[in-house]
C-alpha positions as MATLAB code, in Angstrom:
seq = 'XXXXXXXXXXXXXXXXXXXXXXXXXXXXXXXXXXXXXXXXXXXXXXXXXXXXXXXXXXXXXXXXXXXXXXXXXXXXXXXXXXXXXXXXXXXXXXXXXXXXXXXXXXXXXXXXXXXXXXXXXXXXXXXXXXXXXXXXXXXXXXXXXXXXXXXXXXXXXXXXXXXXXXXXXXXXXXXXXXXXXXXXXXXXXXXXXXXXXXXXXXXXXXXXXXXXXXXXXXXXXXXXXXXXXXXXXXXXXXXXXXXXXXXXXXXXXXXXXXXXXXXXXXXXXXXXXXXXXXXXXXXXXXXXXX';
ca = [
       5.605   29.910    6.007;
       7.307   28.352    3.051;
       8.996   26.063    5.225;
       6.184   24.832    6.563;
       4.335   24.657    2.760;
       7.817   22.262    1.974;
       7.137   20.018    5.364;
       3.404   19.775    3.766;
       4.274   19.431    0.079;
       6.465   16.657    1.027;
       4.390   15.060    3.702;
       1.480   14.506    1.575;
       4.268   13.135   -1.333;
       5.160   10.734    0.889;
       1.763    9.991    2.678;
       0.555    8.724   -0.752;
       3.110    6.364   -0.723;
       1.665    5.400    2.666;
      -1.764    5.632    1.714;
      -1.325    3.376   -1.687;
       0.185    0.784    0.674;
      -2.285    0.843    3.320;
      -4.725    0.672    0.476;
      -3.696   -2.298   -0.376;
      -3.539   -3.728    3.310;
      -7.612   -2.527    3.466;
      -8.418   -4.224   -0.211;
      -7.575   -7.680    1.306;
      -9.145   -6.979    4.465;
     -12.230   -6.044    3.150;
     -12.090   -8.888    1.250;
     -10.833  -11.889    3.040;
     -11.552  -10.536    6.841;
      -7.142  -10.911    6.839;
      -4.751   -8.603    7.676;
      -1.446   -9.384    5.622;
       1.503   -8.703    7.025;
       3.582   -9.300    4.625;
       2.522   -6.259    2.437;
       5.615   -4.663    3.071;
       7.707   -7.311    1.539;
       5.384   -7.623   -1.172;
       5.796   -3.444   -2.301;
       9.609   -4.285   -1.802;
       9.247   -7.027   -4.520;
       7.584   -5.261   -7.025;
       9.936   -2.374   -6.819;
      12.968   -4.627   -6.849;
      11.354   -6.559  -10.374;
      10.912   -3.029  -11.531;
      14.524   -1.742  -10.792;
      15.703   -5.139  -13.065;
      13.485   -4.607  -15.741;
      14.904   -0.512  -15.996;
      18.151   -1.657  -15.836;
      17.529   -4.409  -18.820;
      15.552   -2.227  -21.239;
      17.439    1.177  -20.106;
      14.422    2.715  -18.737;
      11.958    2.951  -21.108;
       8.764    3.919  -19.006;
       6.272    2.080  -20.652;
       8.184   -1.377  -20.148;
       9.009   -0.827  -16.888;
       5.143    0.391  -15.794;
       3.730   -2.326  -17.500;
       5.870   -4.543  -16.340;
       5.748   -4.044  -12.871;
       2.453   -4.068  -12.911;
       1.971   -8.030  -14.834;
       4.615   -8.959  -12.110;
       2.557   -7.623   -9.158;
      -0.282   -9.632  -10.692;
       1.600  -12.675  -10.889;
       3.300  -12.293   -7.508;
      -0.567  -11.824   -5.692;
      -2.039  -14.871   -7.267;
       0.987  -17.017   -7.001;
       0.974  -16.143   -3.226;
      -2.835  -16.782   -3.057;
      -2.855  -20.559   -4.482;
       0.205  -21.533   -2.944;
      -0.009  -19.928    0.259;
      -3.133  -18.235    1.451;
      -6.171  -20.578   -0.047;
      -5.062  -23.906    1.691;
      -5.477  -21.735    4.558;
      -9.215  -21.549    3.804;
     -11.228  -22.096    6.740;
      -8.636  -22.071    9.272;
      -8.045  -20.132   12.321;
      -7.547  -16.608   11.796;
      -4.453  -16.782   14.104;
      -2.632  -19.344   12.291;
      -3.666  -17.212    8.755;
      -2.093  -14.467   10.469;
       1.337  -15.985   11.655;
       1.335  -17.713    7.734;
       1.671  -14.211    6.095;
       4.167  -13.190    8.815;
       6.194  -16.371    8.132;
       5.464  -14.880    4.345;
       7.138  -11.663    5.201;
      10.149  -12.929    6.804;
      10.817  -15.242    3.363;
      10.142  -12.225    1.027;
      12.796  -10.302    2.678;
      14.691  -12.840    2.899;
      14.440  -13.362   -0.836;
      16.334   -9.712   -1.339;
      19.634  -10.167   -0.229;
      19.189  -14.272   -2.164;
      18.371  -12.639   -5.693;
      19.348   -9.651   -5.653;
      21.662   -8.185   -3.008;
      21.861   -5.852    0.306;
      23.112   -2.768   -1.307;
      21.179    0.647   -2.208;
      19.955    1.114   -5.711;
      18.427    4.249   -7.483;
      15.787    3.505   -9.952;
      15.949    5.558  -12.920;
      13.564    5.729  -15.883;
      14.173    8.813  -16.822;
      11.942   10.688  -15.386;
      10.191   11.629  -11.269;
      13.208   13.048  -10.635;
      12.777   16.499  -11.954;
      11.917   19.544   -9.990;
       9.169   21.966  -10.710;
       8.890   24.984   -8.657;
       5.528   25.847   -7.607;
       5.567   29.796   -6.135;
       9.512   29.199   -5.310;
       9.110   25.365   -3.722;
      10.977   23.225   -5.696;
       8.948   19.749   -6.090;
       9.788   17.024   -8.119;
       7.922   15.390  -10.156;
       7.860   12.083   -8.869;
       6.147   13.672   -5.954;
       3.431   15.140   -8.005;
       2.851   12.116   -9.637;
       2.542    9.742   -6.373;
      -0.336   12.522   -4.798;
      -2.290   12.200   -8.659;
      -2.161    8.991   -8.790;
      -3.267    7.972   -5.246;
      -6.101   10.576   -5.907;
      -6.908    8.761   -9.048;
      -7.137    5.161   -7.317;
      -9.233    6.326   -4.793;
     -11.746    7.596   -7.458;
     -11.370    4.644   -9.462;
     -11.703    2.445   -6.272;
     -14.709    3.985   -4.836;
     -16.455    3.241   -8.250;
     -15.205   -0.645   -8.587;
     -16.856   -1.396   -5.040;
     -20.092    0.807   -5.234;
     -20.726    0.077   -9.127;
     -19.132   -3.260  -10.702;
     -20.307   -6.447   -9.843;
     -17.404   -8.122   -8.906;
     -16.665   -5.051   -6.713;
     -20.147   -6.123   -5.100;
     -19.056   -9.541   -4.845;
     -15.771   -8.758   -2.903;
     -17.873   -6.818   -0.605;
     -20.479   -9.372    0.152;
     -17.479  -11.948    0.489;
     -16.087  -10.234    3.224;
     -19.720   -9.875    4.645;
     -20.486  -13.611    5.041;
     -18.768  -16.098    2.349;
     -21.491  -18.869    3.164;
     -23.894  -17.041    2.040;
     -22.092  -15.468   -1.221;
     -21.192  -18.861   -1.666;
     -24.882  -19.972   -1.856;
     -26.065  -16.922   -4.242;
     -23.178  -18.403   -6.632;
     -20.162  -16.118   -5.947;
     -16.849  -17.940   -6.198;
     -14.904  -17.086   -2.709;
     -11.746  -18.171   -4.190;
     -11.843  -16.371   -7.589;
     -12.820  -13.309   -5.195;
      -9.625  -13.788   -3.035;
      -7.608  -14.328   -6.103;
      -8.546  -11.191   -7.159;
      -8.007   -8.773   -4.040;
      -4.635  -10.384   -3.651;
      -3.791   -9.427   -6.742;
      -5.398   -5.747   -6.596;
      -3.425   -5.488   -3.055;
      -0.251   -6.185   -4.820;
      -0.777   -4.075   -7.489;
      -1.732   -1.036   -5.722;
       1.176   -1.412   -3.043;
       3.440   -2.342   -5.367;
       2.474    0.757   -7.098;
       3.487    2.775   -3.828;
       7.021    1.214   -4.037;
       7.885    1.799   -7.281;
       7.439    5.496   -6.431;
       9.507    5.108   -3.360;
      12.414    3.836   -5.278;
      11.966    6.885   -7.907;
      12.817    8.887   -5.229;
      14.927    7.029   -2.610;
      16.862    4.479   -2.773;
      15.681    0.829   -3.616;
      17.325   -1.475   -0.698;
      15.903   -4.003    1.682;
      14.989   -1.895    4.599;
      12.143   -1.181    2.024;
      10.129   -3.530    3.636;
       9.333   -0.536    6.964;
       7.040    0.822    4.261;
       4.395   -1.579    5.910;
       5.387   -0.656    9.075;
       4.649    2.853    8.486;
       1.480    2.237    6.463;
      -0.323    0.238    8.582;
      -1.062    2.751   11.092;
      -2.254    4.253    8.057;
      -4.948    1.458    7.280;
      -5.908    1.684   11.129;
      -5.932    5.193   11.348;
      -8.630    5.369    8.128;
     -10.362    1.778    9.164;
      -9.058   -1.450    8.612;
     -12.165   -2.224    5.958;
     -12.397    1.365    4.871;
      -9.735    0.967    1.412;
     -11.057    5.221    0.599;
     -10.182    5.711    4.512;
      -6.934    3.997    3.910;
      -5.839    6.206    1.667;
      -6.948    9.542    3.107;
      -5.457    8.109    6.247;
      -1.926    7.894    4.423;
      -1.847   11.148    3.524;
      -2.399   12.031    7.345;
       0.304   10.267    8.540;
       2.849   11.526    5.879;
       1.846   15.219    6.851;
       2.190   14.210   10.969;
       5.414   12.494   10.452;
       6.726   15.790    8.454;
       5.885   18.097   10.738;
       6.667   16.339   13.927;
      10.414   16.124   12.462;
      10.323   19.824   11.313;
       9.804   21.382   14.212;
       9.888   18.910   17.478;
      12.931   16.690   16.149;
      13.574   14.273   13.718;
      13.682   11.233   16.325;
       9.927   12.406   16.675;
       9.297   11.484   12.955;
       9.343    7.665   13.516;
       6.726    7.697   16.411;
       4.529   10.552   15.203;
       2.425    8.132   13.021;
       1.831    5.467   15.764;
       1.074    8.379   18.260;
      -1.849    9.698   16.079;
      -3.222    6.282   15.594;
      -3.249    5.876   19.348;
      -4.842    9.042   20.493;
      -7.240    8.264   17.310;
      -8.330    4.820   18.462;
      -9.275    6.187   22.064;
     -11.922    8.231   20.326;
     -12.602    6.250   17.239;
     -11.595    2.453   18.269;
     -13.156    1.712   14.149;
     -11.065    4.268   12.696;
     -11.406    7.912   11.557;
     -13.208    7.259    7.978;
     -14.745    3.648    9.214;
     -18.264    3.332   10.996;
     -19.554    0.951   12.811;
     -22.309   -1.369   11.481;
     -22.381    0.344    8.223;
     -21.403   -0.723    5.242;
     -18.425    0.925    3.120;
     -15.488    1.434    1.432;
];
């Protein structure tokens, strides 16, 4: 029983890892109609600026968080103007293969900048381990589940409450028309490519607190995106629940079929899923949500 607790504990550690990263696959979906596939590369980024920034200020938290965080920004909207928006209007195809092409530059970008080894972020801190009725979890782990559960809160309120969360939604809806009621498509992409790569980027600085930062980093998207399909493509709450599915099916297919299971377990589930639910296990047809 407490091994299976563990497979859990640590499944759901790592499915919020997922689930922040398919999160942010869903935010630009939802908003732009796009699926990026270059979200991978763009979590790898962030944790990569975040690992420089530790090792310049000798990992003072706040810093590095903040940080992180302004470079995400930056890193969304730079890849917005320069890449995505002269896409505007074009096949969805060719948007597609331009954010693949995207990917395959980002990771490229590593081994240019930086370099092809393993690194260990350290700031001090996620690294700890708290025992909870004799299961020793670290912190890091703790933190990842609280604050996926606090996004998804937060999130849920943006879309159903603020205006520009409104906006973003009725974007996605039909941009002619939020274009004729006065809503600025542009300023609204701007935005959930920013949000995207803040929230994933989020997800990998927590990876690199507690695995190792190298550039095989970039399979997070991999293994999130079945995450994003699993909960619904345009479902960003779904997303996130579906995460934590995934991490808790890939745990327990390794723990007790094999760990060669592990890798497939996720795209498995999504498969049997979509033969029942072809929108997803949180989406619904015809309806709007988030």
């Amino acid at each position: 029983m407490q091994y299976l607790i563990q497979l859990v504990i640590s499944g759901l550690a790592i499915g919020a890892i997922y689930g922040l990263i398919a999160m942010g696959f869903a935010v630009i979906y939802k908003s732009t109609g796009l699926v990026n596939f270059a979200q991978g590369e763009m979590t790898m980024i962030t944790a990569y600026i975040a690992w420089t920034i530790s090792t310049t200020v000798s990992g003072n938290v706040f810093v590095v968080a903040v940080s992180a965080i302004l470079a995400a920004v930056l890193l969304g909207l730079i890849i917005e103007r320069l890449v995505m928006r002269p896409m505007l209007g074009e096949p969805v195809f060719a948007t597609v293969m331009v954010t693949i092409g995207l990917a395959v530059i980002l990771r490229s970008a590593i081994n240019f900048i930086w370099d092809a080894y393993p690194h260990g972020l350290d700031i001090g801190m996620g690294r700890g381990i708290v025992h909870l009725g004799g299961i020793g979890v670290r912190t890091g782990q703790i933190a990842v589940i609280a604050t996926l559960l606090l996004l998804l809160a937060a999130i849920w309120a943006f879309f159903r409450y603020s205006k520009v969360g409104v906006a973003m939604r009725a974007v996605a809806a039909d941009d002619r028309t939020a274009l004729l009621m006065g809503i600025s498509a542009t300023r609204v992409h701007a935005l959930a490519w920013a949000a995207s790569s803040v929230i994933a980027g989020i997800g990998g600085v927590f990876f690199a607190l507690s695995y190792d930062l190298s550039p095989a980093m970039f399979q997070l998207g991999l293994k999130a995106f079945p995450a994003t399909i699993l909960g619904g493509l345009d479902a960003v709450l779904g997303s996130g629940l579906g995460g934590l599915l995934i991490g808790i099916t890939e745990n327990l297919a390794g723990g007790y079929i094999g760990s060669g299971m592990k890798e497939v377990a996720g795209f498995a589930m999504i498969i049997i899923v979509l033969m029942i639910r072809p929108f997803g296990i949180f989406g619904e047809r015809d309806i709007e949500r988030v």
